[in-house]
C-alpha positions as CSV (number, residue, x, y, z in Angstrom):
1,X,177.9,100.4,-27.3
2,X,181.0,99.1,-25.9
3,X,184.2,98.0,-28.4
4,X,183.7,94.7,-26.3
5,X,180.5,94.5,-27.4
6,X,181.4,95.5,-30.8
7,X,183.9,93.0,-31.0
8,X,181.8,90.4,-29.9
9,X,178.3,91.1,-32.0
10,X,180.9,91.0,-35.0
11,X,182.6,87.9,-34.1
12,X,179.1,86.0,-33.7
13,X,177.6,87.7,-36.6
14,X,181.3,86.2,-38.9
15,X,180.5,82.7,-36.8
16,X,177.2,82.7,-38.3
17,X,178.1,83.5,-41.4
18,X,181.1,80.9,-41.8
19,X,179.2,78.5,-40.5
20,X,176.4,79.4,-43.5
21,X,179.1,79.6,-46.0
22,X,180.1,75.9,-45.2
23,X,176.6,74.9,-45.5
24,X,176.0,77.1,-48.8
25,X,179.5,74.9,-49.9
26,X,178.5,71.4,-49.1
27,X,175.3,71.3,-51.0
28,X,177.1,73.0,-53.9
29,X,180.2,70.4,-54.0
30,X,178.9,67.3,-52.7
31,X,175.4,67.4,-54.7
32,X,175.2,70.2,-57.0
33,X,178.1,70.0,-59.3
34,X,178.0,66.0,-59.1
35,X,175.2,66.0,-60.9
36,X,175.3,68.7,-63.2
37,X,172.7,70.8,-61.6
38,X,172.5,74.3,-62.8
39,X,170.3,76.3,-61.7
40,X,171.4,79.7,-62.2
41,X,174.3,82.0,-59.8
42,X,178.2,81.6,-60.4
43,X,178.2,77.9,-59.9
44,X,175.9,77.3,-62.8
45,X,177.6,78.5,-65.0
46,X,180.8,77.1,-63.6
47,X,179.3,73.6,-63.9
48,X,178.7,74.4,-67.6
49,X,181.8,75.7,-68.5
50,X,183.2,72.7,-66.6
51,X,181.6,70.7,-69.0
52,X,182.6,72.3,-72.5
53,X,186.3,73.7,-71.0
54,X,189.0,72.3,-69.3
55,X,189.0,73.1,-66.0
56,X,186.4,71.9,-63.3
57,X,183.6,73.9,-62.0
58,X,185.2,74.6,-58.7
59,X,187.9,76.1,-60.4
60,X,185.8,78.2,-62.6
61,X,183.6,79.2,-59.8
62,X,186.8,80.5,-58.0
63,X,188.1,82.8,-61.4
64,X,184.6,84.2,-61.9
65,X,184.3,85.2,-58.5
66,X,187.2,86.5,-58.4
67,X,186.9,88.7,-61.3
68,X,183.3,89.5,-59.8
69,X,185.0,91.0,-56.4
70,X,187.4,93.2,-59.1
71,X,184.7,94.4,-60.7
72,X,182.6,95.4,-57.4
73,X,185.4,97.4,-56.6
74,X,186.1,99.0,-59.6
75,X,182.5,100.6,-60.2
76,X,181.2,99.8,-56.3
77,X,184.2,101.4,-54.5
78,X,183.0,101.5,-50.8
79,X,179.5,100.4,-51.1
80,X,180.7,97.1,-51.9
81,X,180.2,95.5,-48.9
82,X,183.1,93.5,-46.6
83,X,180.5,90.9,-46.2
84,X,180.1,89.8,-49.5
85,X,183.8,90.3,-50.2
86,X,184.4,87.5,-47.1
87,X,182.0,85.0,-48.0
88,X,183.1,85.1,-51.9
89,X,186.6,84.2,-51.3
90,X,185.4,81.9,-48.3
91,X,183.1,80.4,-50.5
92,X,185.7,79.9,-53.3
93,X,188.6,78.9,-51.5
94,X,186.4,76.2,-49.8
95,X,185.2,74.5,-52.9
96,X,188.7,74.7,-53.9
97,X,190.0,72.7,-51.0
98,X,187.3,70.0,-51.0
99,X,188.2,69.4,-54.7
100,X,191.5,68.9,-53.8
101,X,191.2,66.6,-50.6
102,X,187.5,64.7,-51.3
103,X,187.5,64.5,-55.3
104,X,184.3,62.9,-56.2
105,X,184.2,61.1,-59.7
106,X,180.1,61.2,-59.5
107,X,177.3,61.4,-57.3
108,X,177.2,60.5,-53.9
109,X,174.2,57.9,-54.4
110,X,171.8,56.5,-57.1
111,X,169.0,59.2,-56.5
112,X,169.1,61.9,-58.4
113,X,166.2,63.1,-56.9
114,X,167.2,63.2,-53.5
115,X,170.4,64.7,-54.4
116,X,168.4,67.8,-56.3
117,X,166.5,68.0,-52.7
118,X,169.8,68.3,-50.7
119,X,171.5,70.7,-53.8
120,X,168.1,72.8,-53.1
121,X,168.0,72.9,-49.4
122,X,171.8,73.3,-48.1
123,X,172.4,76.1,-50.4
124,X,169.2,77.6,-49.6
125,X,169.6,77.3,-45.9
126,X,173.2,79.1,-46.7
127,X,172.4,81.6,-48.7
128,X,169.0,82.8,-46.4
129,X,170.9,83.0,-43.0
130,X,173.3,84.8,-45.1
131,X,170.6,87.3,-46.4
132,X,169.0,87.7,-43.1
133,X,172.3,89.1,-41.8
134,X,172.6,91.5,-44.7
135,X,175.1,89.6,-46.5
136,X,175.2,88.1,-49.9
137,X,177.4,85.3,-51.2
138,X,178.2,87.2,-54.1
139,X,178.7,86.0,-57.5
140,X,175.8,87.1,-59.9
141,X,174.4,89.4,-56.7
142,X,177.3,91.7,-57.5
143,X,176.4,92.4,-60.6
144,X,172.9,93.1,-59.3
145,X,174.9,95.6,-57.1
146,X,176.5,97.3,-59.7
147,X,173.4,97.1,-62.1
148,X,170.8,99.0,-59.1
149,X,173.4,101.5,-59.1
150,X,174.3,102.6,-62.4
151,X,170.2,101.9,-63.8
152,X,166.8,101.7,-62.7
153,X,166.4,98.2,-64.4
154,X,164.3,96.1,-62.3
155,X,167.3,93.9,-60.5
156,X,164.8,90.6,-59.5
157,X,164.1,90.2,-62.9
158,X,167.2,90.8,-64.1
159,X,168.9,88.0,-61.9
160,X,166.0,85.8,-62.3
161,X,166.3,85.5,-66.5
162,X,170.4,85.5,-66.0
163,X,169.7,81.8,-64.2
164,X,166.8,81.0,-66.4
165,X,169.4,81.1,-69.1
166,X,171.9,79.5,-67.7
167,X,169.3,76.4,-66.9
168,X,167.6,76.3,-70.1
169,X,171.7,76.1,-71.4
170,X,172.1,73.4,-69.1
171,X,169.4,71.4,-71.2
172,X,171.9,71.6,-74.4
173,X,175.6,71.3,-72.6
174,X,173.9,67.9,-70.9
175,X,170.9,66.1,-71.6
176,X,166.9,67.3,-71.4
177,X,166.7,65.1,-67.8
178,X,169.9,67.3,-66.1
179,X,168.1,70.5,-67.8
180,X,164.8,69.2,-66.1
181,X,166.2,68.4,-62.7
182,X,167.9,72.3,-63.1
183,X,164.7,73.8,-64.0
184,X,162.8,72.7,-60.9
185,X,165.9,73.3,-58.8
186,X,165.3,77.0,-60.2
187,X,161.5,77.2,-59.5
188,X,162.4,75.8,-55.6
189,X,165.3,77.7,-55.1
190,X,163.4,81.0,-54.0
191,X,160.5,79.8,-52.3
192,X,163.1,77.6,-49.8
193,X,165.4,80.7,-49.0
194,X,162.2,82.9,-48.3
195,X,160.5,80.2,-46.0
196,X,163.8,79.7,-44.4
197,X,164.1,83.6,-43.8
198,X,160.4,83.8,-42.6
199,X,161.3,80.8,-39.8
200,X,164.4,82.8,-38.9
201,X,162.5,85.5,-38.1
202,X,159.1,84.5,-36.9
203,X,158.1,85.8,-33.7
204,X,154.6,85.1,-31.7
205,X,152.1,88.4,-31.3
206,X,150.1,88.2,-28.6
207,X,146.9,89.7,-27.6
208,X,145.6,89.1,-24.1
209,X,142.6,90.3,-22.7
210,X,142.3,90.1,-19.1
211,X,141.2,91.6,-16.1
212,X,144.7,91.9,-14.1
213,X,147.6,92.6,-16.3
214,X,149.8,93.2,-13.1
215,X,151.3,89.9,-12.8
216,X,151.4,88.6,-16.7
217,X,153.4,91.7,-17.3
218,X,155.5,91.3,-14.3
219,X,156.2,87.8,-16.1
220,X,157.3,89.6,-19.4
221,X,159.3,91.8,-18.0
222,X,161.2,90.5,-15.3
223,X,161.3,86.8,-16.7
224,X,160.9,86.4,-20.2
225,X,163.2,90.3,-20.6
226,X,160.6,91.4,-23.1
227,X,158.2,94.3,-22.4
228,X,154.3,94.9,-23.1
229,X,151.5,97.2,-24.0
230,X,149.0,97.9,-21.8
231,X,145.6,99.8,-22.4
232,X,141.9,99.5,-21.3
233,X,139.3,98.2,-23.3
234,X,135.6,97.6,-22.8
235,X,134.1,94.0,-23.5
236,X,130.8,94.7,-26.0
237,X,128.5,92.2,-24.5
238,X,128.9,92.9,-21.1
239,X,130.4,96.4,-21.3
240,X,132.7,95.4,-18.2
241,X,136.0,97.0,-18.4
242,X,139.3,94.8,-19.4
243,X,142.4,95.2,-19.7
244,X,144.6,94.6,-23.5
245,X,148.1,93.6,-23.3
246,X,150.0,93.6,-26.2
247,X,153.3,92.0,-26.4
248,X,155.8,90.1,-28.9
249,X,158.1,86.9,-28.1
250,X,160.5,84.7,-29.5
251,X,158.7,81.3,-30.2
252,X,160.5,79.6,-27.7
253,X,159.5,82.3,-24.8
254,X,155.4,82.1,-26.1
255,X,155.3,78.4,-25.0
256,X,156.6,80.2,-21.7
257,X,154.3,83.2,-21.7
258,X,151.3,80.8,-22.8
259,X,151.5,78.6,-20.0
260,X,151.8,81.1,-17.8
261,X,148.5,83.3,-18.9
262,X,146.5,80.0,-18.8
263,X,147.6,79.0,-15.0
264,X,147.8,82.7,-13.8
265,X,144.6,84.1,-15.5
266,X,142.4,80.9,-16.7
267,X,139.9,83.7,-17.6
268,X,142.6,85.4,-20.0
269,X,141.2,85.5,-23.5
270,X,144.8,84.9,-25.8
271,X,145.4,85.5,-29.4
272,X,148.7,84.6,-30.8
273,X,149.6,85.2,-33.7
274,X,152.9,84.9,-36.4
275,X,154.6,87.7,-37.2
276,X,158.0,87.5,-39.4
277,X,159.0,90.9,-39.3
278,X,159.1,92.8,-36.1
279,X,161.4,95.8,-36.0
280,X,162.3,97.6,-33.0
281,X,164.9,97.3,-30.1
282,X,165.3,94.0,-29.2
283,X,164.4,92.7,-32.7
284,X,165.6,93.6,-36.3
285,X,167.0,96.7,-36.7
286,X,167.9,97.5,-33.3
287,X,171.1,95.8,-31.6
């Protein structure tokens, strides 16, 4: 590969995960820390301490992070990854700023409940592109670093009883409703980044089971820039010989590929099917 090519595949990879990091930021400033919503990670427990200390949470999401990124170095040295190193200061820095030039005295609205939706969903959506990319936004993940290192201690558990603590503290340093909201913003939290991985990655398989593979596969190849599987097959009722393509596409090329089979080869016999993890070239872990 090129240094171009390098050059550019890094620059759109950084886009992506600026853009994510802004996302990850907006949800955490404009409706997390508003409303006292701590469920778990660095800004949890800066929203606590901005309660019972002086400073505010943005603040003390910026000091703990920074300490964080000294400590990754210290015991991670050059495993610690320039990734997370990026999006922690980004990610600091920016709440930083928007304290300083869009203060917010409370919530945005009356809603409480639509605010936890938004504090659930922006940071997720952040935080799984970010993941995707093999990236991390830091924080309490860098102690998870250093922890899978140095021990064989079982790292999801670990993380998950660090914000399960930091919730249930949430439900003294406030009130029981706050401590409530926190809890369920803890129990959605996952499930939201995993689906919003799965979507990232979700491909259509297809099966099709014809009797002239020629032109669907000239299709594939030449106009969709994918490539097939071919192999013969015999049909059991009528023991006539057909033919089996296999092939995987983006979702937005199987609407293509679909309409194409069904006017080419009405005959075609298709099976699509969702996959969320393809790896090969042209997919995940190829470039």
């Amino acid at each position: 590969m090129s240094k171009r090519m390098k050059f550019y595949l890094a620059l759109r990879e950084y886009t992506i995960l600026t853009l994510a990091t802004i996302v990850l930021v907006v949800g955490v400033y404009v409706f997390k820390f508003p409303n006292n919503f701590s469920f778990g990670g660095v800004t949890g427990i800066a929203i606590i301490l901005g309660r019972v200390g002086g400073l505010s949470p943005a603040t003390y999401n910026l000091i703990i992070n920074m300490a964080l990124l000294v400590v990754g170095f210290i015991f991670l040295g050059k495993e610690f990854g320039i990734k997370t190193v990026y999006i922690s200061i980004l990610n600091s820095v920016l709440l930083k700023l928007l304290e300083i030039w869009f203060p917010m005295d409370g919530p945005l609205t009356d809603e409480p409940v639509l605010e936890l939706i938004f504090a659930i969903i922006l940071p997720s959506l952040g935080a799984g592109i970010m993941f995707n990319l093999g990236a991390s936004g830091g924080g309490t993940d860098i102690v998870a670093m250093i922890v899978k290192k140095y021990s064989k201690f079982n790292i999801g558990t670990a993380l998950f009883l660090v914000d399960f603590f930091i919730t249930v503290a949430a439900c003294f340093v406030f009130d029981v409703k706050t401590g409530l909201f926190s809890f369920t913003g803890l129990m959605a939290k996952s499930l939201v980044i995993d689906g919003v991985i799965e979507n990232i990655n979700l491909c259509k398989y297809f099966t099709i089971v014809c009797d002239n593979p020629e032109p669907i596969c000239d299709y594939i190849i030449n106009s969709l820039g994918r490539s097939a599987t071919v192999y013969t097959a015999e049909g059991a009722y009528a023991h006539n010989e057909k033919k089996v393509i296999l092939t995987v596409m983006k979702r937005f090329q199987a609407v293509e590929l679909r309409n194409f089979v069904r006017k080419t080869e009405p005959g075609a016999f298709i099976m699509i099917t969702n996959s969320s993890e393809i790896i090969g070239k042209g997919f995940r872990g190829f470039n």
